[in-house]
C-alpha positions, -999 to +999 in steps of 0.1 A: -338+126+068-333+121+034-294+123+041-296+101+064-310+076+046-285+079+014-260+074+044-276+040+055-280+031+019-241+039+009-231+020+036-254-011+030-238-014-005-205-014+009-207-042+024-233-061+004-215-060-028-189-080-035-154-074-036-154-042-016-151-047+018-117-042+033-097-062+063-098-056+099-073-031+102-070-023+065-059+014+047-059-003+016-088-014-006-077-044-035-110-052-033-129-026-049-124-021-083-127+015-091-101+016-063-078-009-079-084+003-114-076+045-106-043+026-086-034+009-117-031+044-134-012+064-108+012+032-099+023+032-140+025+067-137+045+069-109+059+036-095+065+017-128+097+028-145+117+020-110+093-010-095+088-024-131+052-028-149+051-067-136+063-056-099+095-072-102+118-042-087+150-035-102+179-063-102+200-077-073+178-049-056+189-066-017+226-050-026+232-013-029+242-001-064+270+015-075+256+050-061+254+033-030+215+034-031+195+005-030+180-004-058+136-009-056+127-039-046+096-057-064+063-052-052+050-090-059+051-118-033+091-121-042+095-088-022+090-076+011+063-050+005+034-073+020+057-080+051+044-044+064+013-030+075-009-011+052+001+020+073+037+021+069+033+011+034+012+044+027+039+059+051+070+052+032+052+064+002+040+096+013+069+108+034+096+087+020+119+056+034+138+081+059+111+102+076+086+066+080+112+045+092+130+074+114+162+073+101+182+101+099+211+094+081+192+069+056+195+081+017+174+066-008+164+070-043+124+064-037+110+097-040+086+117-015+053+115-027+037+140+001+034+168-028+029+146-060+001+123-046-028+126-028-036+105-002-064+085-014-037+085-052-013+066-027-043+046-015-050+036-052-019+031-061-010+007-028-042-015-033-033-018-072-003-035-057-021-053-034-049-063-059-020-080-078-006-105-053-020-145-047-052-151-020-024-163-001-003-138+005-028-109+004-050-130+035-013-132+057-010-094+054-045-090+061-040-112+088-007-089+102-026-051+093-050-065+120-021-073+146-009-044+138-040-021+148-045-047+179-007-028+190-013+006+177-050+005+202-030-017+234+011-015+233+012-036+258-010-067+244 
């Protein structure tokens, strides 16, 4: 019983503090600071040196480079990042570009994160990202992660 209630209690703070509840349709958390905080760690870790520290991407990164390989794009508002759904974000990052998008002859220099990350790492690192764009932007893709579960539930809606 006591379980039970620790349950009931854990939930009730989740949603009655502020800051951590997460979209309709929502992986990612940029609302709940330890989250955000852990993400901030693993994305300057991991996602910095090519993405940049400010989210900027690498230059002219809508062009392939020399190597033929397109350069990262920035994560901020500038990109295209928030223009998918929280599920083929964490996609892309865990299995790579190829494998998410089903591309077969696609090459890219964004690395597989499947056995350097941990789920709930790419979680952190995602809603870090998230965490850093305007009220704007991160409402629109709130708005699109729950039109997005609407067609994952009902294709033919």
């Amino acid at each position: 019983m006591a379980t039970i209630g620790l349950a009931l209690l854990a939930a009730l703070a989740f949603w009655l503090v502020p800051g951590t509840q997460q979209a309709r349709g929502a992986l990612l958390q940029p609302g709940n600071n330890q989250v955000v905080a852990a993400g901030a760690a693993i994305y300057a870790a991991n996602c910095a040196s090519c993405h940049g520290a400010d989210l900027k991407g690498q230059p002219d990164w809508q062009s392939p480079g020399e190597d033929g390989l397109m350069p990262a794009p920035p994560h901020d508002e500038t990109g295209h990042t928030w223009h998918h759904p929280d599920e083929v974000l964490f996609a892309i990052t865990k299995h790579g570009v190829a494998k998410a998008a089903n591309l077969a002859d696609y090459t890219s220099a964004m690395p597989v994160y499947e056995d350097v990350l941990s789920d709930k790492e790419i979680i952190a690192a995602l809603s870090w990202i998230k965490a850093q764009w305007p009220a704007e932007i991160r409402q629109r893709h709130d708005a699109m992660n729950a039109q997005y579960q609407a067609l994952e539930k009902d294709p033919y809606r």
